[in-house]
C-alpha positions in Angstrom: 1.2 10.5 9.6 5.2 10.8 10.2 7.2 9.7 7.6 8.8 6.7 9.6 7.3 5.1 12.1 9.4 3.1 14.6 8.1 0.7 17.2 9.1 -0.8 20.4 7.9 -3.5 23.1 7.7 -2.4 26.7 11.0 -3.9 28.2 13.0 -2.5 24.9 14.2 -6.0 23.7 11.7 -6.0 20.3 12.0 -2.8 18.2 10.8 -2.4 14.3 10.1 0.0 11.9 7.5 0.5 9.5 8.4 1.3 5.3 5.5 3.0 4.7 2.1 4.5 5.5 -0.9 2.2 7.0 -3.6 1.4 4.8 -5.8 1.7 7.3 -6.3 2.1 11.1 -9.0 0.3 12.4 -10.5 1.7 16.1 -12.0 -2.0 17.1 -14.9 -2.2 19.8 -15.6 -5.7 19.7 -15.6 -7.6 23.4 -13.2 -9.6 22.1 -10.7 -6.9 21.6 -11.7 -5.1 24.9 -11.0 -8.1 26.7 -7.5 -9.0 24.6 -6.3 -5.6 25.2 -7.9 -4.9 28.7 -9.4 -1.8 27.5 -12.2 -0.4 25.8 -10.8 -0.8 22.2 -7.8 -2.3 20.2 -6.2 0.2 17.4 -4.4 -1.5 14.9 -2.9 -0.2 11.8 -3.0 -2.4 8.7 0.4 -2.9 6.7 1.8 -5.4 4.3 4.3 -7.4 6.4 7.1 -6.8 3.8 6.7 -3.3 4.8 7.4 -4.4 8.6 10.8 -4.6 9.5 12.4 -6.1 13.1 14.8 -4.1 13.8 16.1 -5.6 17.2 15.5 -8.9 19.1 13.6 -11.9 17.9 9.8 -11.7 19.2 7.5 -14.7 19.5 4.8 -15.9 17.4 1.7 -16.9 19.3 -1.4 -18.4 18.2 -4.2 -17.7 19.8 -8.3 -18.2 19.1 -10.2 -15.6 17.5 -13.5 -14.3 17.5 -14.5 -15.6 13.9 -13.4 -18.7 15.0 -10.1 -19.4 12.4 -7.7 -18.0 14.8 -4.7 -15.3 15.0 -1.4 -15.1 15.5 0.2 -12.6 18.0 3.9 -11.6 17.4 4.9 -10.4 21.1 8.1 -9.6 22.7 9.7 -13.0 24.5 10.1 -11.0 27.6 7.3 -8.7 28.6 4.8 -10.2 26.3 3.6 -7.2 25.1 1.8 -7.9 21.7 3.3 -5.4 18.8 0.9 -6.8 15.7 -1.5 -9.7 14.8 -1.8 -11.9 11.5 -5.3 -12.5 11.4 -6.9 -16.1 9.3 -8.2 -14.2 6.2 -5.0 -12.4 5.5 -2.3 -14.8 6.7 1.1 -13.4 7.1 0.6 -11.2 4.5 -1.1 -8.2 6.7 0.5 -7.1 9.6 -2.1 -5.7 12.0 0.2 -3.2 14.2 -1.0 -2.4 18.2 -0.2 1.4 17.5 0.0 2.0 21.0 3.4 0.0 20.8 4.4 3.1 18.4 7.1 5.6 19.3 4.9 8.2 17.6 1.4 6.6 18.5 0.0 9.8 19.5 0.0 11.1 16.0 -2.0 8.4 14.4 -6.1 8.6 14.4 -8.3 5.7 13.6 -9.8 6.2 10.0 -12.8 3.8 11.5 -14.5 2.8 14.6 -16.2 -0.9 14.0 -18.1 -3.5 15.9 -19.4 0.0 17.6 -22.7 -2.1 18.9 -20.2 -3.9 21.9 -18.4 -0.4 22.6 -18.4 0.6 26.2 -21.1 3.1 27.1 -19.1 5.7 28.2 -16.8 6.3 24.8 -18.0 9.1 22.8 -17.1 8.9 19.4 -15.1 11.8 17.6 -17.8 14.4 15.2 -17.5 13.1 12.0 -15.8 9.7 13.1 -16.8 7.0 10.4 -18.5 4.5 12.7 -19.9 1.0 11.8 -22.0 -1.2 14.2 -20.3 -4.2 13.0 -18.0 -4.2 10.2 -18.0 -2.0 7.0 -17.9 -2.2 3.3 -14.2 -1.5 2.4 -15.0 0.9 -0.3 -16.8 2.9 1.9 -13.4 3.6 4.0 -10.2 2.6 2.8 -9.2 4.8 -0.5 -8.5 3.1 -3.5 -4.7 3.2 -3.5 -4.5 1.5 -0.2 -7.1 -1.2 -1.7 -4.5 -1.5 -4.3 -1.8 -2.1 -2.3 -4.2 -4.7 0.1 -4.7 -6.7 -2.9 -0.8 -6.5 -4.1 0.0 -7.9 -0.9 -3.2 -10.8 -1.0 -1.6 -11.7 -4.8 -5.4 -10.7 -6.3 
């Protein structure tokens, strides 16, 4: 992963930047995310919001439903409404869960997991050696135990 990560809307008028590495980058199959993002999967890297800086404009906090039913909120640009990162119910503001498409240097990030695999589209063939979950996963079984440390800094635990 680069060692800055920058980040922009589609129109230009949000921009931010990232303070360090994601904990994790999550490959999501779900319908819920196919049909949120329009394609076959959402990838969203996991951050501690502290470590998520805006560094232009002022974007929009949305909330929206959720599959699990306690809701999300969306931070999108005002203008072109892209979404650039989600707060999901179980983590509050706390986790940042960055679209990493809306990165300058997306193409350089992988996801570390493909979940919810059972609802992905026919067609996607998984990477050899991909860790892929039918539904969610165990976190020890993926995230390493530094970036649990830091997850559970950032939940006060």
């Amino acid at each position: 992963m680069p060692d800055r990560l920058t980040g922009r809307c589609s129109c230009g008028e949000i921009e931010y930047e990232l303070s360090d590495s994601f904990m994790c980058v999550h490959a999501c199959h779900c319908t819920w995310c196919q049909r949120e993002t329009g394609s076959a999967l959402a990838l969203n890297g996991i951050i501690e919001t502290e470590n998520l800086r805006v560094t232009r404009g002022t974007p929009d906090a949305v909330e929206t439903p959720s599959n699990s039913g306690k809701g999300q909120v969306v931070v999108r640009c005002p203008s072109c409404q892209v979404a650039l990162w989600s707060h999901y119910a179980g983590a509050g503001t706390a986790l940042s869960f960055v679209r990493v498409g809306t990165l300058d240097q997306a193409r350089e990030i992988a996801p570390d997991v493909h979940i919810f695999t059972t609802s992905a589209q026919p067609w996607f063939v998984f990477p050899a050696g991909a860790k892929v979950y039918p539904e969610y996963y165990p976190t020890k079984e993926v995230w390493t135990p530094e970036a649990i440390a830091r997850r559970n800094a950032a939940l006060g635990r």
